[in-house]
N, C-alpha and C positions, 0 to 999 in steps of 0.2 A: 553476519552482514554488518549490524552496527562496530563489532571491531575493525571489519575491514576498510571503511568507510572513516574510522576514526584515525586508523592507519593513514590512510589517503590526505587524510587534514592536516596529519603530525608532519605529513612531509614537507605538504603546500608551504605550512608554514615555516618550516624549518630552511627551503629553497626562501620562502620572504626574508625572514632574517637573515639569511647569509646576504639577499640583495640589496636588503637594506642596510648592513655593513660594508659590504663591498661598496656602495654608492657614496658613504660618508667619509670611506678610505679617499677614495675617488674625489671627492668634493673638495676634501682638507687636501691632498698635496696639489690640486688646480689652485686652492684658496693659497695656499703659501708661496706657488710660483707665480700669479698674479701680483700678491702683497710684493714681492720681490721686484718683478716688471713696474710696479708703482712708484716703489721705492726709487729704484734709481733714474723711471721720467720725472720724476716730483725732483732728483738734485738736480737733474738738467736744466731743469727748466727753470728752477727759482737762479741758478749761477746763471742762465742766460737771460733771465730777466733783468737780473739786477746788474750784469754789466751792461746790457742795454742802456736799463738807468742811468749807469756812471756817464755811458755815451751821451747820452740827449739832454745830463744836466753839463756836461765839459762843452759840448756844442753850443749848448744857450749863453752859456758864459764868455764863449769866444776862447776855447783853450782846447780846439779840437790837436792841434801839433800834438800838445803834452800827450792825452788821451791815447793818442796812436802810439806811444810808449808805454802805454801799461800792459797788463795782463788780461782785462779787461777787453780790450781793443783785439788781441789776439781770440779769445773765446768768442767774440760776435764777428769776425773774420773767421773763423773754422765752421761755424751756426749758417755765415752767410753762402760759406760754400758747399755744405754736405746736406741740411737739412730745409734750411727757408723756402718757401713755396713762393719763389719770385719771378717775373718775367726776366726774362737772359739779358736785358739793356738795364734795367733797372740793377738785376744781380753785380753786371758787369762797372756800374759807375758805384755802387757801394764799394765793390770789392777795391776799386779802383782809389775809392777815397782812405778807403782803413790801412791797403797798400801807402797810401805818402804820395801816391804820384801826381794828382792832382796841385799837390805844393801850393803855393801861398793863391792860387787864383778859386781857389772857394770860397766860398761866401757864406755862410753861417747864416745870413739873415735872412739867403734865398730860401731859408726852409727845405729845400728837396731830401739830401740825407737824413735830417731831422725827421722831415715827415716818413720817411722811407722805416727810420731805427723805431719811433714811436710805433708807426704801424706792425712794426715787429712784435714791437713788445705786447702790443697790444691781444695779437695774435697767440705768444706765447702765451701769457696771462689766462686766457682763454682757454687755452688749450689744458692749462695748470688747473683752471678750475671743473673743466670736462673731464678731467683722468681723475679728480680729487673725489667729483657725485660721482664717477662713474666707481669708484673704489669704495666709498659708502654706500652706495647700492649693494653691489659687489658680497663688500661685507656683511648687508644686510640681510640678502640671499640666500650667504652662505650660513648665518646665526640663526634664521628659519628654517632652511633645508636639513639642518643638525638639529636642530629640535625637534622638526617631523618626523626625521627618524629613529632619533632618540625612543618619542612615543612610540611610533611604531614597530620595534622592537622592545621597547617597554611592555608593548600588549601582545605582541606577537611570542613573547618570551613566557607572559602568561598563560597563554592558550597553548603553548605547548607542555608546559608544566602539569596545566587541565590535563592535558588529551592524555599525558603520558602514564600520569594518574589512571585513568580513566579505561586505557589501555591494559594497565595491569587488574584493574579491579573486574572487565571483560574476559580479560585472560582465565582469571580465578573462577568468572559466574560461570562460562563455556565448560571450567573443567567440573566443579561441582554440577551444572544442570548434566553432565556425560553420564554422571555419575548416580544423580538422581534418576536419570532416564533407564540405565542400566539393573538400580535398585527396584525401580518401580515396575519395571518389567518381568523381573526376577518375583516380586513379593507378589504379581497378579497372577503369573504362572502358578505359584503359590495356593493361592488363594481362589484359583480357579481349581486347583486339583484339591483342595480340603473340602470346597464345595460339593465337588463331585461325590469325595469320599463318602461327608456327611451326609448327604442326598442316600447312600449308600446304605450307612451305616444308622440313619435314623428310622428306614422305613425294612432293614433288616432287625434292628432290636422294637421297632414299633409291635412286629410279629410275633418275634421272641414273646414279648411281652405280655400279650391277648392268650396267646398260649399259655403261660403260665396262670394268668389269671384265669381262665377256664379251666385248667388241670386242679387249680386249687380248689375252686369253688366244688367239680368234683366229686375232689377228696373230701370235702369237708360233706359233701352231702351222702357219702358212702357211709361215712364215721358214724356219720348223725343217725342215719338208718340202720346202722350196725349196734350203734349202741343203743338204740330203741327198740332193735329185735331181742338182744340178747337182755334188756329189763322187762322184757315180757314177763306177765306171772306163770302162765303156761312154759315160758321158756325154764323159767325159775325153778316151777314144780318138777318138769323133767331134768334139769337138773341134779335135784336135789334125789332122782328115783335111782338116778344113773351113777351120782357119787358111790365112792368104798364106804365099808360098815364100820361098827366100833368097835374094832378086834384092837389087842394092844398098838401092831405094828399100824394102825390106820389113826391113831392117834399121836405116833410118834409123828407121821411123816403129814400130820396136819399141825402141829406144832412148830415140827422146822421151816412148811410153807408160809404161815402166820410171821415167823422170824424176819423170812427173806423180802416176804409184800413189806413189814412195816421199814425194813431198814434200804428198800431199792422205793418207799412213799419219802423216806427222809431225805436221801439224795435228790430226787426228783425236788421236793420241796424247795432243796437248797439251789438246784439249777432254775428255776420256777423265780426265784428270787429277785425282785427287779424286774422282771420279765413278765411281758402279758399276754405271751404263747398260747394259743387255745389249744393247741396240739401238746402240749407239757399238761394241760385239763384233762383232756382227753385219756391220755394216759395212765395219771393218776387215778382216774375216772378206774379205768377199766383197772387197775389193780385192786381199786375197794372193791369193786362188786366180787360176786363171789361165781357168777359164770364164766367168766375169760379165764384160759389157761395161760399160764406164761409164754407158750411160744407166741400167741396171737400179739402179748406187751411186746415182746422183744422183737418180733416185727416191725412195728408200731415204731420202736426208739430205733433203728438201724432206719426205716423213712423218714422219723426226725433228724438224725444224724447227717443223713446225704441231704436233706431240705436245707439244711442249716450251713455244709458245704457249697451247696448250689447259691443260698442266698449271698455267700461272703467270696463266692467267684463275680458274682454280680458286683456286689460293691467294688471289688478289688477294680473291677473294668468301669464303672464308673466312676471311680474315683482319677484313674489313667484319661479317660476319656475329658475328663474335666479339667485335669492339670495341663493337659493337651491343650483345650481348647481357650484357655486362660494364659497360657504363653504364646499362643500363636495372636489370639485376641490383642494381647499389651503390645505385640510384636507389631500389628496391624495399627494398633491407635497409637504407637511411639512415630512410625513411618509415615502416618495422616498427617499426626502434628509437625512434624519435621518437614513435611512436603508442604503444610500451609504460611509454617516460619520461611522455606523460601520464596515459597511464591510472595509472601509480604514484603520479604528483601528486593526480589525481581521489581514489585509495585513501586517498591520506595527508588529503588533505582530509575526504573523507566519513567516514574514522576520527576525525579531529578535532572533525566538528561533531556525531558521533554520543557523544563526551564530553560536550562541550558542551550538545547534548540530555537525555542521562543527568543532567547535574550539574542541570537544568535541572527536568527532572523531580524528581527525590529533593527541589528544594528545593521546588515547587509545592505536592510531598505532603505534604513537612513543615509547609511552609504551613498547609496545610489541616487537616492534625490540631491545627496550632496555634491556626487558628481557633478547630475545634469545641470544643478544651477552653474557650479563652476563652468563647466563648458559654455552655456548660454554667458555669462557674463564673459567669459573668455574670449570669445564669438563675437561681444559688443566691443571689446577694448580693440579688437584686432580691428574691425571696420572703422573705430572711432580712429584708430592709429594711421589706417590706410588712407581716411578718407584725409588727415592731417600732412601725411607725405604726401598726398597728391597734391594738396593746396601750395604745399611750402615748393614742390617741382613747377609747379606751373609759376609761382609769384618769381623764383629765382631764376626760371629760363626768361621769363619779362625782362625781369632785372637786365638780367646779362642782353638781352636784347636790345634796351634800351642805353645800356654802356658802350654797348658794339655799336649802334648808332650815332651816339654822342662822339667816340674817339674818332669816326669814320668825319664826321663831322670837323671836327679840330683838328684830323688830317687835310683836310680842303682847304686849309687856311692855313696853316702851319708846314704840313710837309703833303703838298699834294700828289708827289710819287706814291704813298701809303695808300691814297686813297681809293675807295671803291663806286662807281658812281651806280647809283640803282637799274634795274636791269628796265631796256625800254618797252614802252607798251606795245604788246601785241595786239594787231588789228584784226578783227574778223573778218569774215569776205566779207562782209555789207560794208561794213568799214572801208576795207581796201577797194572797196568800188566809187564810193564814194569820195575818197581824197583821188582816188585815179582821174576822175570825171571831174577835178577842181571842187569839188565841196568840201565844206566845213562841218569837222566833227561836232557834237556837242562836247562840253565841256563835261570832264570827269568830274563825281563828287569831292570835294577833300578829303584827304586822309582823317580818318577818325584816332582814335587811341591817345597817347600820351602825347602831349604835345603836336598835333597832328602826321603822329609819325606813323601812324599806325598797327603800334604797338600798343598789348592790353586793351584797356575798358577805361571811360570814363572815370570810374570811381576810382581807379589808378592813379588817372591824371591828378585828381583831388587831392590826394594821400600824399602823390611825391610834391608837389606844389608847395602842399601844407607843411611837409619836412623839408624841403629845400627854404621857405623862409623862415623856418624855424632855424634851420641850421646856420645859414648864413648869416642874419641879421640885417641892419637899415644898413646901406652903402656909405661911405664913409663924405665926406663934403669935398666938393670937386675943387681941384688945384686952383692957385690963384692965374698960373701960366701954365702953357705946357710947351715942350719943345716938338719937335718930325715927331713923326708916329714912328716907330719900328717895331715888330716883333715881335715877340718875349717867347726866343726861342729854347731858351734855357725853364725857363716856367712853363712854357706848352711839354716840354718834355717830363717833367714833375709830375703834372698833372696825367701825361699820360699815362705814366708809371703808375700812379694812385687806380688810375682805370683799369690796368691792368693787373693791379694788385685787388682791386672788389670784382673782377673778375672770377681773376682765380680763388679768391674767398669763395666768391656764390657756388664756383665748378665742384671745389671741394665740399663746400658744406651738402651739396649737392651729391656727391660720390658718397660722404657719410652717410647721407641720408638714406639712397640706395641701397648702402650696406647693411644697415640699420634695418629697413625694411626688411630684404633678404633674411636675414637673420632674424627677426622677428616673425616673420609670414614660415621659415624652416621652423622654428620654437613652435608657435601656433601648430602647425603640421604635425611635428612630434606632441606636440600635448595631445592634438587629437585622435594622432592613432594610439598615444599610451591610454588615455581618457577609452577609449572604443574596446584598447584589449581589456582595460579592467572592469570596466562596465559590464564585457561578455563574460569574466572570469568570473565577476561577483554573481551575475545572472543566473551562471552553472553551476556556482556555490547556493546561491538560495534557490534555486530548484533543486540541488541533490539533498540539501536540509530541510526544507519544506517536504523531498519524498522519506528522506528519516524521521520526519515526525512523523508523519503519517504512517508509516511502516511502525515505527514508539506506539503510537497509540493505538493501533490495530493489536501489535504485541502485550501493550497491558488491559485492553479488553481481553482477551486470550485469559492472562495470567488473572486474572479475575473471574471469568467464569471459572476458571481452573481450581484459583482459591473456594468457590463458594461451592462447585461439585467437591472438590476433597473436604470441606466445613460438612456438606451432608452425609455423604460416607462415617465420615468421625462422626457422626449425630447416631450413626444405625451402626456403629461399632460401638459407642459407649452404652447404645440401648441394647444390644448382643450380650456386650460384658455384664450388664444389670439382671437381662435373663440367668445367664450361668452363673451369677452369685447368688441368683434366688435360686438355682436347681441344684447347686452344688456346696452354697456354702454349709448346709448343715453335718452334709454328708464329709465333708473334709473337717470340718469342725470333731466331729461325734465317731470320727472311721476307728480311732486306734480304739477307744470304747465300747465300739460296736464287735469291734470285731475281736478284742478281747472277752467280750461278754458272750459270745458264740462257741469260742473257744475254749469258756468255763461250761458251756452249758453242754455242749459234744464231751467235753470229760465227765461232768455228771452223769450224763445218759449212757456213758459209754460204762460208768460204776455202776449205775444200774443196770444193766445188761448183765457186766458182769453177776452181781448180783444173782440175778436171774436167772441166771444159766448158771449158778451151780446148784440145784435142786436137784435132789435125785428120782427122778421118775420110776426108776426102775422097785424103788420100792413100795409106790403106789399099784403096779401091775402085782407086785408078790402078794402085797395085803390083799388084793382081790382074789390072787389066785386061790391062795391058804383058805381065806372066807369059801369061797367055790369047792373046794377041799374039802373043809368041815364039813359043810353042809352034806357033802357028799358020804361022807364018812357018817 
């Protein structure tokens, strides 16, 4: 599960850093086609400014003719037709003048194309310096946005590096733990069935055992009552009534008996040697005295003989018994220790990757608080911005209110065909009942707003009042004479142009502004839904980390009871092994000794034997018979 899970991360983040690649791909060829798009309004603009300039310093000087011959004059004649944001009367008397046609009846002093080319410029200029922040931003954006992803593939590059690691080190525990599972499965089978066995095989030789201790004891008390009948005096006497007489032949054949006891006491003696056999006593025992016949000894050593084969099948099987359970033992506490070496690898591991988790978390959550302030402050810029394009739509629709007013105005006196006259009051019925009947209205309030136009707010009127004599200045000191009053039909027309030209300013900066908005209120939108997807994404990442550690550390409680039950097992394996070297080591130590020395001692017994059996009885029957004879004779 933790590999698969690890799996799942490697991808996450491997699909990040492609995203985050793809997006700086993305950024740099927007960033070089912008730098481009910059590049060439920035030459436009600065050659249309500056023949601008040439224009409005050739006009102050009174050398507009020449002017209209340069090259200059041609580039703010192409500007004036394809690009300028002018009213069509205004367009048309420029175009009119950098055309020649006007000829000598311009005036230079009247100001109007002056003010027309300045306004121009003034515009370009502006515009030169809006493309230039807007291109430093621009770049600003884009040297942040390449940074962030930078790091963000920087750390994303690490964490896959991690996990890949990390993945392969999982790979390797899954197949080792397969493997110890498989082991350990195998060694309990094991160890279940040796149990069984020795359940078996300890309360089968426990038996064995009692039994031979009771056979012995026995024998030993048979011996004991055998050799205390046969030293009887009484036994002794009859005996001694029932032995052969002392005819020659009864001397010969107590001669060669004497021969055979002292030379089957010397063998004895020599298997006896090292040895503290009470059944080798016994023996000897019964060849001193002088009432046992040899077939009762040679009995006696053919029962030592198979005792002594009996005792060295015993060793032989204990000795088996012991080798046995001393390679299965080492076999058992090799496979303890190697199962507590991994379970402390597992520990160091699952300690490891529960760091690793923790560091993983703490940063998720940091994440995420980081988001949410971003967004919260994101949230404030976007209303502080909204609530500034509102302001600026409302002061420029006044504006334009107040200009459309004003021109409507110096229409009624200048060209009052243009003019618009206000729409007239509508009467209510009381109203209309009233002037029906000859009555008099009262009198409407005045117009409030700017200038009592009824445009805007007082505090408007303040503001433009306060920059209208700011702008203007003190009036100049009145003529000494003056001639008729006429017109100034050529200056009302300037002027309307000008009105028409802060018009169409406010409409644009206006339509900017809109755009601007739009485009900001869409950015906000997608921050917030990108903001919302990662926020869930990080969410489900530190919940499915938060359930891996928890599942980690469920896992190294596990491999901990695990480690401290296989630490006790090994404790009552090495105390098992301790018993069988107390019960076994003497017997593996002393076996080839032992059982060499049993070996000397069954060939001894078995020369005595021989010995023993070759006595000739048959001439102990003749000495009697002969004596029985004499007598008879």
């Amino acid at each position: 599960e933790r590999k698969a899970q690890t799996e799942a991360d490697l991808k996450e983040h491997q699909g990040s850093r492609a995203e985050a690649e793809d997006t700086m791909a993305t950024a740099t060829a927007l960033r070089e086609k912008e730098a481009g798009e910059y590049a060439k309004e920035k030459s436009d603009l600065e050659t249309n400014v500056a023949a601008i300039g040439k224009a409005v310093a050739a006009l102050e000087k009174g050398m507009g003719g020449a002017f209209l011959q340069t090259t200059a004059a041609s580039l703010v004649r192409s500007f004036a037709m394809e690009r300028a944001n002018l009213p069509d009367a205004t367009r048309q008397e420029l175009l009119s003048f950098l055309s020649g046609t006007q000829g000598e009846g311009y005036a230079p002093a009247s100001g109007e194309i002056t003010g027309i080319l300045k306004q121009m410029g003034d515009e370009m200029s502006k515009s030169l310096s809006d493309a230039t922040d807007a291109e430093n931003a621009s770049i600003a954006n884009y040297e942040a946005l390449i940074a962030a992803k930078k790091s963000e593939v920087a750390i994303l590059q690490g964490q896959i590096e991690t996990e890949m690691e990390r993945i392969g080190s999982l790979g390797m525990s899954v197949a080792e733990m397969s493997n110890d599972i498989e082991d350990t499965k195998n060694a309990l089978a094991a160890d279940e069935t040796f149990k069984t066995e020795l359940e078996s095989s300890c309360a089968t030789k426990t038996g064995e055992w009692e039994e031979i201790k009771k056979t012995r004891a026995e024998e030993l008390i048979a011996l004991a009552e055998t050799i205390k009948v046969l030293n009887d005096d009484d036994a002794l006497e009859l005996f001694k009534k029932t032995l052969p007489g002392s005819s020659a032949s009864l001397v010969q054949i107590k001669v060669s008996a004497a021969s055979q006891k002292a030379r089957a006491l010397e063998l004895l003696h020599a298997a006896a040697k090292g040895s503290k056999r009470p059944e080798l006593d016994l023996i000897a025992l019964a060849l001193r005295g002088k009432t046992a016949g040899f077939e009762k000894v040679i009995t006696m050593i053919d029962e030592m003989v198979v005792n002594l084969k009996n005792e060295q099948v015993e060793d032989d099987s204990k000795k088996l018994y012991c080798d046995a359970q001393l390679d299965q033992s080492e076999d058992t506490q090799k496979q303890q220790e190697q199962s507590i070496a991994d379970s402390e690898k597992a520990i160091e591991e699952a300690e490891g990757l529960l760091e690793t988790l923790a560091a993983e978390i703490k940063a998720l959550t940091a994440g995420i608080k980081a988001l949410d302030k971003a967004v919260v402050d994101a949230t404030d810029q976007r209303k502080e911005a909204n609530e500034e394009f509102k302001a600026l739509i409302a002061a420029d629709s006044t504006a334009k209110e107040v200009l459309g007013w004003a021109k409507n105005r110096l229409n009624k006196f200048y060209n009052p065909k243009m003019y618009t006259a206000p729409p007239k009051r509508e009467l209510s019925e009381d109203e209309s009942i009233t002037v029906n009947m000859g009555g008099t209205l009262a009198p409407t309030p005045a117009p409030g707003g700017i200038g009592g136009t009824g445009i805007g707010a007082a505090a408007a009127l303040v503001q433009i009042r306060a920059h209208s004599s700011k702008s203007i200045g003190a009036p100049p000191p009145p003529p000494a004479t003056f001639d008729a009053y006429t017109k100034k039909g050529a200056e009302s027309n300037g002027v309307l142009a000008m009105i028409d030209l802060l018009v169409a300013d406010l409409t644009k900066e206006m339509q900017v502004a809109e755009v601007s908005e739009k485009d900001a209120q869409a950015d906000y939108e997608t921050l917030m839904a990108d903001a919302g997807a990662k926020r869930a994404a990080d969410a489900t990442s530190l919940t499915e980390k938060e359930g891996a550690k928890a599942d980690t550390e469920e896992a190294l409680e596990v491999e901990k009871d695990k480690k401290a039950g296989t630490a006790k097992e090994l404790m009552g394996t090495h105390k098992y092994i301790a018993g069988l070297h107390g019960e076994c080591d003497w017997l593996l130590k002393y076996f080839e000794a032992r059982k060499e020395a049993r070996t000397s001692e069954i060939d001894s017994l078995g020369n005595a034997k021989g010995v023993l059996s070759g006595a000739d009885y048959s001439f102990v029957q003749t000495a009697r018979r002969s004596g029985f004879m004499a007598k008879r004779a």
